[in-house]
MDAnalysis code that builds the backbone (N, CA, C; Angstrom):
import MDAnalysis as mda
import numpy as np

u = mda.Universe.empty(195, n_residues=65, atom_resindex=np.repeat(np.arange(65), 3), trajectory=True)
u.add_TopologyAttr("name", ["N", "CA", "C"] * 65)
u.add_TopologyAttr("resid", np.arange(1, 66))
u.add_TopologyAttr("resname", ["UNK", "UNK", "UNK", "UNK", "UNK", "UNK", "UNK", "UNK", "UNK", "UNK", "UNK", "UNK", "UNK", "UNK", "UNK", "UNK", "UNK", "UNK", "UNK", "UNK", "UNK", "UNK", "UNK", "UNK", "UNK", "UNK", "UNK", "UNK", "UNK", "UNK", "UNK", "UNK", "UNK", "UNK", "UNK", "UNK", "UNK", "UNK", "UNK", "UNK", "UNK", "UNK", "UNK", "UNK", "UNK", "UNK", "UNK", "UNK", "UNK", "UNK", "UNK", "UNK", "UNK", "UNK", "UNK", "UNK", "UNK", "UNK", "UNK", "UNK", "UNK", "UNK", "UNK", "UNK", "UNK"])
u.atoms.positions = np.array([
    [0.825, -1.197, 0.000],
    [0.000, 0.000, 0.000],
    [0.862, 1.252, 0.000],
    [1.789, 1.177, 0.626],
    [2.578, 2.315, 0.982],
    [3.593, 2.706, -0.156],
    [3.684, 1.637, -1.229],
    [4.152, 1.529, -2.620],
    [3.519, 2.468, -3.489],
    [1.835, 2.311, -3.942],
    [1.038, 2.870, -4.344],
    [0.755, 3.995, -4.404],
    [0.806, 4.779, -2.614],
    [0.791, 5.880, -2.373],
    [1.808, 6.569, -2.415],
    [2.946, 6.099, -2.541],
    [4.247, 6.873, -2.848],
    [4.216, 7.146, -4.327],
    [3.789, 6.105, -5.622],
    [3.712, 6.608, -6.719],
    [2.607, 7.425, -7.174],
    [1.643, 7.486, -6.871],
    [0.380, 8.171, -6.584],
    [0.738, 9.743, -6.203],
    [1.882, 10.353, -5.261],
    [2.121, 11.238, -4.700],
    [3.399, 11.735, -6.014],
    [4.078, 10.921, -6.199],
    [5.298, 10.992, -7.383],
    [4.663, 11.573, -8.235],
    [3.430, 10.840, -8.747],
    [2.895, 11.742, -10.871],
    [1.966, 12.839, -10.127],
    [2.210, 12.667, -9.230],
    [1.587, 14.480, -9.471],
    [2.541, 15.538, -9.583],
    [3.615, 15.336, -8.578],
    [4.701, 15.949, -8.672],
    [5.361, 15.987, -10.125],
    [5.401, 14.824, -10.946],
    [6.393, 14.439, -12.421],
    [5.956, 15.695, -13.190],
    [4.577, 15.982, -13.349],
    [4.248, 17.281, -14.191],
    [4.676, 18.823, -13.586],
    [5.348, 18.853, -14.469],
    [5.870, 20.730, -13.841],
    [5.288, 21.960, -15.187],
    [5.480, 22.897, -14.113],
    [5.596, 24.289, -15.402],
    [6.870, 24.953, -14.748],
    [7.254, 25.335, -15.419],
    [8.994, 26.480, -15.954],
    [9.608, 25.487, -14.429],
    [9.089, 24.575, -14.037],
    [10.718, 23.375, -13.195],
    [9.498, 23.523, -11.846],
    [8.635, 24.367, -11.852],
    [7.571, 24.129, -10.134],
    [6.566, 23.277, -10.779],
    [6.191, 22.371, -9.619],
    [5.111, 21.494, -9.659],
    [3.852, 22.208, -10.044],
    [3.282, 21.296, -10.934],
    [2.207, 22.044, -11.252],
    [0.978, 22.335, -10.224],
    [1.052, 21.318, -9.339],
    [-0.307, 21.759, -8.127],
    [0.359, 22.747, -7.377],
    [1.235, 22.796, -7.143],
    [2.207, 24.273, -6.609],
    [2.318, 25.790, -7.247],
    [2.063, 25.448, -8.531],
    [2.446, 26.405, -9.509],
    [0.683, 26.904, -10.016],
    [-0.351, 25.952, -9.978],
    [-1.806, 26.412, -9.866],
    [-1.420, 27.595, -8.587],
    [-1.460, 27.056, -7.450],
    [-1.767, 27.763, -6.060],
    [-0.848, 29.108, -6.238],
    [0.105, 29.803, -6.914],
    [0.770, 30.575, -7.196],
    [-0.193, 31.711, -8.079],
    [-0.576, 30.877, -8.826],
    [-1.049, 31.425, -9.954],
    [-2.417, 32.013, -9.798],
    [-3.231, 31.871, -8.680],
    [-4.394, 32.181, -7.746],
    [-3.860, 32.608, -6.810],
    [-3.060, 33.026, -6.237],
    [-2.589, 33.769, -5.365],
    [-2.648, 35.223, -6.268],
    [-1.808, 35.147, -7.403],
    [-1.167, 36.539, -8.040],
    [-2.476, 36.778, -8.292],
    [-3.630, 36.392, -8.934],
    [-4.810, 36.808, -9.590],
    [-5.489, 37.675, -7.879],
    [-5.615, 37.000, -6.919],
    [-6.476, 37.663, -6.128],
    [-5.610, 38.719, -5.641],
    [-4.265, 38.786, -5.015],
    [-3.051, 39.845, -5.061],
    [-3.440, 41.059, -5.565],
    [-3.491, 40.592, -7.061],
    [-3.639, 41.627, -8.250],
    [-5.126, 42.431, -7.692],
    [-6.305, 41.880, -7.478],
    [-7.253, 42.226, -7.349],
    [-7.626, 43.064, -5.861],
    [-6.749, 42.586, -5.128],
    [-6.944, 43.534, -3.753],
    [-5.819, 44.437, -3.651],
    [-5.096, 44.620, -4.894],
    [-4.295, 45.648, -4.660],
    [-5.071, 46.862, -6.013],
    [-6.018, 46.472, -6.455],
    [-6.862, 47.239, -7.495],
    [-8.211, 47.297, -6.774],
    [-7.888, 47.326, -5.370],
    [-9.530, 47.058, -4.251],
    [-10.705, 46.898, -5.254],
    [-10.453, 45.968, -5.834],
    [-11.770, 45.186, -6.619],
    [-12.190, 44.036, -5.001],
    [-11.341, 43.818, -4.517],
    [-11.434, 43.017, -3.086],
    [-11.397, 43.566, -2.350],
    [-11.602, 43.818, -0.649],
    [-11.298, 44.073, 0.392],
    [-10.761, 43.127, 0.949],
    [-10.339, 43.423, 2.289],
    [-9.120, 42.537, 3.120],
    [-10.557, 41.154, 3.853],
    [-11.345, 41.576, 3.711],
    [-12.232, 40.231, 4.404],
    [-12.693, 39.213, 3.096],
    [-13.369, 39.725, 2.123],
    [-13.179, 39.014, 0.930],
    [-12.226, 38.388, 0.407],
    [-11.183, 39.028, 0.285],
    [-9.894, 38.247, -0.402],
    [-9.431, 37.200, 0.774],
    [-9.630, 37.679, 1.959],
    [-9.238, 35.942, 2.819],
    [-9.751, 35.066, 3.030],
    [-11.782, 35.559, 2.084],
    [-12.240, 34.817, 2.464],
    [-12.507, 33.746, 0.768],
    [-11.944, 34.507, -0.318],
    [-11.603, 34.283, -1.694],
    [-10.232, 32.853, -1.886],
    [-9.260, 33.201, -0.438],
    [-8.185, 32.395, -0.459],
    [-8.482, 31.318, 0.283],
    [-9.384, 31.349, 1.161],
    [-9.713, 30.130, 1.931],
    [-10.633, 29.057, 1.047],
    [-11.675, 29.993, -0.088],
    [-12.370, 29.419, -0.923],
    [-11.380, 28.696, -2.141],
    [-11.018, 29.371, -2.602],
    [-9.891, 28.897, -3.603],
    [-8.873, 27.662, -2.966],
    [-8.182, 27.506, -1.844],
    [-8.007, 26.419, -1.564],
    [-8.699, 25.364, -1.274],
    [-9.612, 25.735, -0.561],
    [-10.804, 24.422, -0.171],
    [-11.059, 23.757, -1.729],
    [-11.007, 24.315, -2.515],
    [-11.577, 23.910, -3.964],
    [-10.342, 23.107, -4.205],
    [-9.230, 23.546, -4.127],
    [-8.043, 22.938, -4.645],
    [-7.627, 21.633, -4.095],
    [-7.551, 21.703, -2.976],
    [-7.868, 20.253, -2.054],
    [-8.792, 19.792, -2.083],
    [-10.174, 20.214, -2.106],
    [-10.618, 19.293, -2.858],
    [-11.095, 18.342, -4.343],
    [-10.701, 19.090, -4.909],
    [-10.195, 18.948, -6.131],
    [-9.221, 17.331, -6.733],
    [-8.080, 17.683, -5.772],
    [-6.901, 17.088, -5.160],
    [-7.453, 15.629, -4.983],
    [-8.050, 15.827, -4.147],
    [-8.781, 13.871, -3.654],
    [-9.670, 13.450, -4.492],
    [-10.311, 14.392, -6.018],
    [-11.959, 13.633, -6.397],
    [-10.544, 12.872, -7.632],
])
């Protein structure tokens, strides 16, 4: 089992963009977008943490379907 889940954890990692993992390099890439947006107060400071908590919950779960 512990075989499985080690390669299972490996191909996610095997796919990159410019050398960062790509599930690393998503979460980057939604970071800069909401960044961008609460520094153009299209967001406020309670929205956008509550934009980053949403955006991860999605991503993890995402992650396990």
């Amino acid at each position: 089992m512990s075989e499985s889940l080690s390669e299972s954890v490996n191909d996610t990692h095997d796919l990159t963009f410019f050398g960062i993992p790509q599930d690393i390099a998503l979460v980057l890439a939604i970071d800069a977008v909401l960044i961008s947006l609460r520094l153009a107060n299209v967001l406020t400071t309670n929205r956008f943490i509550g934009a980053k908590v949403l955006g991860t919950s999605v991503l993890i779960g995402a992650h396990y379907l």
